[in-house]
C-alpha positions as CSV (number, residue, x, y, z in Angstrom):
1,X,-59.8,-125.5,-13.0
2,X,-62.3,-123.3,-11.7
3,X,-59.7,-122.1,-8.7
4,X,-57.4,-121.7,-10.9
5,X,-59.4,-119.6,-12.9
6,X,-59.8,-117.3,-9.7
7,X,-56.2,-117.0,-8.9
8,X,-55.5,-116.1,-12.2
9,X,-58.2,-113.3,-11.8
10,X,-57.5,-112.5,-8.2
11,X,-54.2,-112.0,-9.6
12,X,-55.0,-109.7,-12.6
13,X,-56.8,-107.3,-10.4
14,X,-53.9,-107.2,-7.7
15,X,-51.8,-106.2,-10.9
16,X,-54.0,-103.7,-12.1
17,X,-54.5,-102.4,-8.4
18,X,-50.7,-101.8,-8.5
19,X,-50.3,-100.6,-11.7
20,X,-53.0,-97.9,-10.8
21,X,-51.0,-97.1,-7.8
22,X,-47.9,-96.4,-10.0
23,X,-49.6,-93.9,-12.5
24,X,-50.9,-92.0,-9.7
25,X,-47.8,-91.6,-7.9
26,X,-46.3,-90.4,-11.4
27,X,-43.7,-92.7,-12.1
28,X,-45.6,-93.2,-15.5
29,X,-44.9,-89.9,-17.8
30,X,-46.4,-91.2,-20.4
31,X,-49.7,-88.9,-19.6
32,X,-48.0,-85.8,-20.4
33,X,-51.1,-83.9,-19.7
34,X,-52.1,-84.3,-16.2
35,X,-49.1,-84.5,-13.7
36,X,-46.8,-83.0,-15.4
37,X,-48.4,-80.1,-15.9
38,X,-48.6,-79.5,-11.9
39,X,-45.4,-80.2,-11.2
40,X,-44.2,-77.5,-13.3
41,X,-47.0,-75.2,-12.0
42,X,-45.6,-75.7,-8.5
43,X,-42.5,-75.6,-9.5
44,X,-43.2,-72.0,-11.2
45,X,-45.4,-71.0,-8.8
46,X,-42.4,-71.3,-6.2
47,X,-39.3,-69.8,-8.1
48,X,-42.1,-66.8,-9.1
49,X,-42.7,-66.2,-5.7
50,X,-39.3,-66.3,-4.5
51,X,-38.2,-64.0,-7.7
52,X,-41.5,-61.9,-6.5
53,X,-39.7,-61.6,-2.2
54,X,-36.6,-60.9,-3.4
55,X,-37.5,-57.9,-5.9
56,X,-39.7,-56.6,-3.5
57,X,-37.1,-56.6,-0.8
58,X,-34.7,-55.1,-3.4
59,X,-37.6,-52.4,-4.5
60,X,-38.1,-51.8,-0.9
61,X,-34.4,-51.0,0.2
62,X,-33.6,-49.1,-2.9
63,X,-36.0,-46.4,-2.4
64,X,-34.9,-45.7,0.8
65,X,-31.5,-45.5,-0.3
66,X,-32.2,-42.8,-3.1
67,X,-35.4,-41.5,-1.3
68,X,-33.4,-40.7,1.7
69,X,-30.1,-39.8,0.8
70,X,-30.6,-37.7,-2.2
71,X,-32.8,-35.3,-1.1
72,X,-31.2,-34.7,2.2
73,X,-27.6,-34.0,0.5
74,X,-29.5,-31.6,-2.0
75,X,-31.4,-30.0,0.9
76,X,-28.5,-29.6,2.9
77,X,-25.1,-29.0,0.9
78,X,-26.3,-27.0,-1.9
79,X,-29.0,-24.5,0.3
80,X,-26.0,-23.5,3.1
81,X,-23.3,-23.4,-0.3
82,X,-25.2,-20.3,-1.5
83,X,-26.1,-18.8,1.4
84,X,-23.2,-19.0,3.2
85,X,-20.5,-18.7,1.1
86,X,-21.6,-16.2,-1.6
87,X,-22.9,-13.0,0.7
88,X,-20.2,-13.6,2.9
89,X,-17.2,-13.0,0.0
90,X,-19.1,-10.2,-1.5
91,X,-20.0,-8.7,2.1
92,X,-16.4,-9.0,3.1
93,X,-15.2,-7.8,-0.2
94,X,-16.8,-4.9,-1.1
95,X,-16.1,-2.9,2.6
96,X,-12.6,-3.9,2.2
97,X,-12.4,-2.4,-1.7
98,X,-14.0,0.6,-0.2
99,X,-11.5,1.3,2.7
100,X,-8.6,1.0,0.1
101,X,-10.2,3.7,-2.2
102,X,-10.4,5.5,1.0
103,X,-7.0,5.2,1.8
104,X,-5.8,6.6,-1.4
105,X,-7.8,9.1,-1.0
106,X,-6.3,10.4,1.7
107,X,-2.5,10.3,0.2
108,X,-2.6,13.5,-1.3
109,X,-1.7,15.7,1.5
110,X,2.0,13.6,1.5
111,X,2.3,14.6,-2.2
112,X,1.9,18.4,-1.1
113,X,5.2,17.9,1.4
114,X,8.5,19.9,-0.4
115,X,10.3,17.8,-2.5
116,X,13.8,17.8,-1.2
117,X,16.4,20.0,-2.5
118,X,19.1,18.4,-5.3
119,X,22.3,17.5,-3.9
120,X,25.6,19.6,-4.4
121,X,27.3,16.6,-5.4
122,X,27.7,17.5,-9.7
123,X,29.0,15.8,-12.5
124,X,29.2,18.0,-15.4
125,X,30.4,18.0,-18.9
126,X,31.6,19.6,-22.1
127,X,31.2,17.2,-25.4
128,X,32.2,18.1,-29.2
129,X,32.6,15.8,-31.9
130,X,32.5,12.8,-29.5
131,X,35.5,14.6,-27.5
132,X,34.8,15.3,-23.9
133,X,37.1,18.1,-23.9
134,X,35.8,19.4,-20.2
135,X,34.6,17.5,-17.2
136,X,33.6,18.4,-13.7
137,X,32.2,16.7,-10.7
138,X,32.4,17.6,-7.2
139,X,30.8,20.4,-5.1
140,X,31.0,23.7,-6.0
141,X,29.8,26.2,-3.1
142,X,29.8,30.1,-1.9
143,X,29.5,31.2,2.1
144,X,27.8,34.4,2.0
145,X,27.7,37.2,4.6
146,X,24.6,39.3,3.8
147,X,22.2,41.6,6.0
148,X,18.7,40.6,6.7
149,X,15.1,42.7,7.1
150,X,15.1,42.0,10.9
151,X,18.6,43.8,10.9
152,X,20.4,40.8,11.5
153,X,23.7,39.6,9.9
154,X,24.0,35.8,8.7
155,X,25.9,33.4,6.4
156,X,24.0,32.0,3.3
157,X,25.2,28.9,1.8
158,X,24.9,28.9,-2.2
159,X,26.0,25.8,-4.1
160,X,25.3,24.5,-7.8
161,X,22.9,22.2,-7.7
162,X,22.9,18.4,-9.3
163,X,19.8,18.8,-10.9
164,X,18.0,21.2,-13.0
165,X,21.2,22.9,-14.4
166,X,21.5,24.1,-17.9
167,X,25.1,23.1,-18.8
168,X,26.6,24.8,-22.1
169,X,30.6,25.2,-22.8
170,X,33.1,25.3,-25.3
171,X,36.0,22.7,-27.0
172,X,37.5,25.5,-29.0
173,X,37.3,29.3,-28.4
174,X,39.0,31.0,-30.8
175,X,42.0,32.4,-28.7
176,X,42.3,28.8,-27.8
177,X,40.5,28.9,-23.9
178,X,37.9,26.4,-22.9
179,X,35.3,26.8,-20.5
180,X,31.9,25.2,-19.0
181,X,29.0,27.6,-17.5
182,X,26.4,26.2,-14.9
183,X,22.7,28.0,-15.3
184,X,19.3,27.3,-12.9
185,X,17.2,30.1,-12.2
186,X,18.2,33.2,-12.3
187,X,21.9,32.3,-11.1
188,X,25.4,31.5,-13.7
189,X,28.4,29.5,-13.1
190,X,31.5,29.7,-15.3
191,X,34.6,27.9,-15.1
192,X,37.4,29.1,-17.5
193,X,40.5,27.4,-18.8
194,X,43.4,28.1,-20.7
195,X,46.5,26.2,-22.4
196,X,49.7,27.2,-20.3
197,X,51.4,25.9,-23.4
198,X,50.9,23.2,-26.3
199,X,51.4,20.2,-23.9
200,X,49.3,21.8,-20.6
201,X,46.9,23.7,-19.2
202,X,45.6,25.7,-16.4
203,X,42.8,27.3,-14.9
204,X,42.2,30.2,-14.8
205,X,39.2,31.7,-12.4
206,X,35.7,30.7,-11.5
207,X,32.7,33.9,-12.6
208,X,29.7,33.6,-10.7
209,X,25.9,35.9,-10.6
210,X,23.6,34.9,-8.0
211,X,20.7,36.1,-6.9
212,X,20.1,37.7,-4.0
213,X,16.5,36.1,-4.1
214,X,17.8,33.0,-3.2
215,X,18.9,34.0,0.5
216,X,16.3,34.1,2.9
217,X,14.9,37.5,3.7
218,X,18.1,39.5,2.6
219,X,17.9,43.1,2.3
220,X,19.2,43.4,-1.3
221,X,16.7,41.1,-2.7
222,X,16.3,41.6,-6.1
223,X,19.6,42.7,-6.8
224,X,22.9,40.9,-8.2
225,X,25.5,39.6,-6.5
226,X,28.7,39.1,-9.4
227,X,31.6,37.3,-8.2
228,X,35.3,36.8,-9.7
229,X,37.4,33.5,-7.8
230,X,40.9,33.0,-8.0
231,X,41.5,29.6,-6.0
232,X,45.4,29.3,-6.8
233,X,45.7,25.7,-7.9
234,X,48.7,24.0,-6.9
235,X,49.9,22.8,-9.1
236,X,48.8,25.4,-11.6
237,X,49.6,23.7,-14.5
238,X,48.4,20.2,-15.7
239,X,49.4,17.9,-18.6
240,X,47.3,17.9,-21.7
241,X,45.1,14.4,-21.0
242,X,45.0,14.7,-17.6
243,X,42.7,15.7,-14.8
244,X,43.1,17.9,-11.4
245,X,42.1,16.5,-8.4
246,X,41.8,17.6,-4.7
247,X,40.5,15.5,-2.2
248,X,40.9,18.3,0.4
249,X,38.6,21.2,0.8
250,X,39.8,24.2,-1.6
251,X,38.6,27.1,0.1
252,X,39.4,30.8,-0.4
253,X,38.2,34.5,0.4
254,X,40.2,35.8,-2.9
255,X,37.2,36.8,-4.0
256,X,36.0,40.4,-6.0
257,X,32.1,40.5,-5.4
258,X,30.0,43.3,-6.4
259,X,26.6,43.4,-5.9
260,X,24.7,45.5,-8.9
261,X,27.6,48.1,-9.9
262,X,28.6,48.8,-6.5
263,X,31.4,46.7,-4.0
264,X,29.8,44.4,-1.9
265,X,31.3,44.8,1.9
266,X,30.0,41.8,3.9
267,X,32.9,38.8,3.1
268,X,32.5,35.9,0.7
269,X,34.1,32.5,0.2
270,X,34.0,29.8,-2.2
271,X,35.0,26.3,-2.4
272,X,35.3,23.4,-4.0
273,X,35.1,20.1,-2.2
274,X,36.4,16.9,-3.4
275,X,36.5,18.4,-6.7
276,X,38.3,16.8,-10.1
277,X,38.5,19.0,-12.7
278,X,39.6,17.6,-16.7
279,X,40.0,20.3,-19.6
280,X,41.8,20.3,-22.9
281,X,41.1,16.2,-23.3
282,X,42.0,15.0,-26.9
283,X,41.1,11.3,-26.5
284,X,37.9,10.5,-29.0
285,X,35.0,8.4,-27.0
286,X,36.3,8.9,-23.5
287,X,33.6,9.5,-20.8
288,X,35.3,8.7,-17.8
289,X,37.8,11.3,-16.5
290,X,41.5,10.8,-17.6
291,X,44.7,10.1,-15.8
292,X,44.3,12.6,-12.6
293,X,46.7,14.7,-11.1
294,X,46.9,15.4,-7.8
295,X,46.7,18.5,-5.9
296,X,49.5,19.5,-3.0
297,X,47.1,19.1,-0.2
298,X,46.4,15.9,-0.7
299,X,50.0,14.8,-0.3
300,X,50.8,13.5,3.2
301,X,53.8,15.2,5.1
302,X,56.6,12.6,6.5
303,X,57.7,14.9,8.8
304,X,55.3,13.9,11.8
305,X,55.8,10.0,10.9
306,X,58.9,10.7,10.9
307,X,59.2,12.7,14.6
308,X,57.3,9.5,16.1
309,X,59.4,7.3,15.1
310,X,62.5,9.1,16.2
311,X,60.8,9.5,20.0
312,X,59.8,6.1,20.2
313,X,63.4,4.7,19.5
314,X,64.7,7.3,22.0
315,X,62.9,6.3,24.5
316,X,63.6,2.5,24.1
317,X,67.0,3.5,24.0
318,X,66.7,5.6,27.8
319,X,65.0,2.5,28.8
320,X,67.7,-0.1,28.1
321,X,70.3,2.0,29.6
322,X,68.3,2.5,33.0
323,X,67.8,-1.2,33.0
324,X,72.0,-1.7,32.9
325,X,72.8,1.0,35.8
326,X,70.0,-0.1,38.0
327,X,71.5,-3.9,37.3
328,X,74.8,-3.0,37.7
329,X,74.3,-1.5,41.1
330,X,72.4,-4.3,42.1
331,X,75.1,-6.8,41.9
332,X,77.8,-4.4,43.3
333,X,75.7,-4.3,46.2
334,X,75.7,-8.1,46.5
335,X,80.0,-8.3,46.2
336,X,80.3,-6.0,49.1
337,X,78.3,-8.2,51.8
């Protein structure tokens, strides 16, 4: 009994020796106190200092990044921007504004070179109550033989200019004429029609004053020089609603010039060159010139065409018959051998 008494108790502390053993390697949570409060401490204390590394790492490579970066792109891009860029364009672009101002300012001495005279080449007209009664365009010109202040004798060329001209006329003169008048300086054109009858008209001369200030060192400067020009159209009479044209230079010496009240000596001529010439026009609203008739020197002779053609077959024809005796005599030749 009593043995078994001390393996019963031999037993109990072999059970509590275990059970000891168990608690304190923490399979037991009933003590919620003790060993669970270090696990978790540890556990903590591990993930904290993890968490703590990687922040740090992250803290550490993130300043470098901004600290580094940043201030060198400001530094560099924004310093050589200005400084650069800005003096250079207003450097460069205030030297170049100056030159150009300079260059204008030397244009004026092209300004003071003579403007070219007006060409001779007119187109004139007469209009009353939307009726063009009279229209010219062409050249209208005088060859002058006058004496100079060196003593020498030369031609002076006067025409009526295309611009500049004062041009004044008249639809309906009371004994029926028409006429246009050509005015610059101190020099006057007139042209002067008449009606030949109720269905045609004609012209009838061309008046003309120039001044002898115009010709280049002439002797009678100063002075007058009136002229009266018959030009002899051909034909001399044109339908009413038509136009005279001449492609051809008309030129004539039938002139009457005196200069002041005396008779001028030295020759003149005037002419008109490819000139077309409308008066007595009825049609309302026309500006254009009107059917055009032309003048006998623009019409082309037949007779030369003609005369060529009548060599040319001629000569075939001496040809031909040369080519026959010459063959003819040829085989002749061969029958007798």
């Amino acid at each position: 009994m009593a043995r078994f008494t001390v393996v019963f108790a031999a037993l109990l502390l072999v059970s509590g020796s275990v059970i000891a053993e168990s608690d304190f390697n923490g399979f037991d949570i009933t003590d919620p106190s003790g060993d669970t409060t270090t696990t978790e401490d540890d556990t903590t204390t591990t993930t904290s200092t993890t968490t703590t590394t990687t922040t740090s790492s992250t803290t550490t490579t993130t300043p470098e990044t901004t600290t580094t970066t940043t201030p060198e792109t400001t530094t560099t891009t924004t310093p050589e921007t200005t400084t650069t860029t800005t003096p250079e364009t207003t450097t460069s672009t205030t030297p170049s504004t100056t030159t150009s101002t300079s260059s204008t300012t030397t244009a004026p001495p092209t300004t003071t070179t003579p403007a070219p005279k007006p060409t001779s080449r007119i187109n004139y007209n007469v209009t009353e109550n939307n009726v063009t009664c009279v229209k010219i365009a062409g050249e209208i010109f005088f060859n002058i033989n006058y004496s100079r202040t060196d003593n020498t004798t030369v031609i002076g060329k006067v025409f009526v200019p295309s611009l500049g001209v004062d041009v004044s006329g008249s639809c309906n003169e009371t004994d029926g004429s028409q006429w246009i008048s050509f005015t610059w300086g101190k020099n006057v054109v007139q042209m002067n029609f008449d009606p030949a009858d109720k269905d045609s008209w004609t012209f009838t001369d061309l008046t003309a004053s120039l001044s002898m200030d115009d010709l280049d060192n002439a002797t009678a400067a100063g002075k007058t020089l009136n002229l009266t020009v018959d030009y002899n159209f051909n034909p001399g009479e044109v339908s009413v609603n038509h136009s005279f044209i001449c492609r051809a230079d008309l030129s004539t010496s039938n002139v009457t010039a005196m200069l002041d009240k005396d008779h001028y000596n030295s020759a003149v001529t005037s002419t008109l060159k490819n000139i077309q010439i409308q008066a007595f026009n009825k049609i309302g609203k026309e500006k254009d010139f009107v059917d055009s008739v032309h003048c006998t020197a623009d019409n082309i002779s037949d007779v030369v065409p003609i005369a060529v053609g009548c060599a040319l077959a001629g000569l075939v024809v001496i040809v031909l018959i040369a080519y026959l005796v010459g063959r003819r005599r040829r085989s002749g030749a061969y029958q007798s051998v």
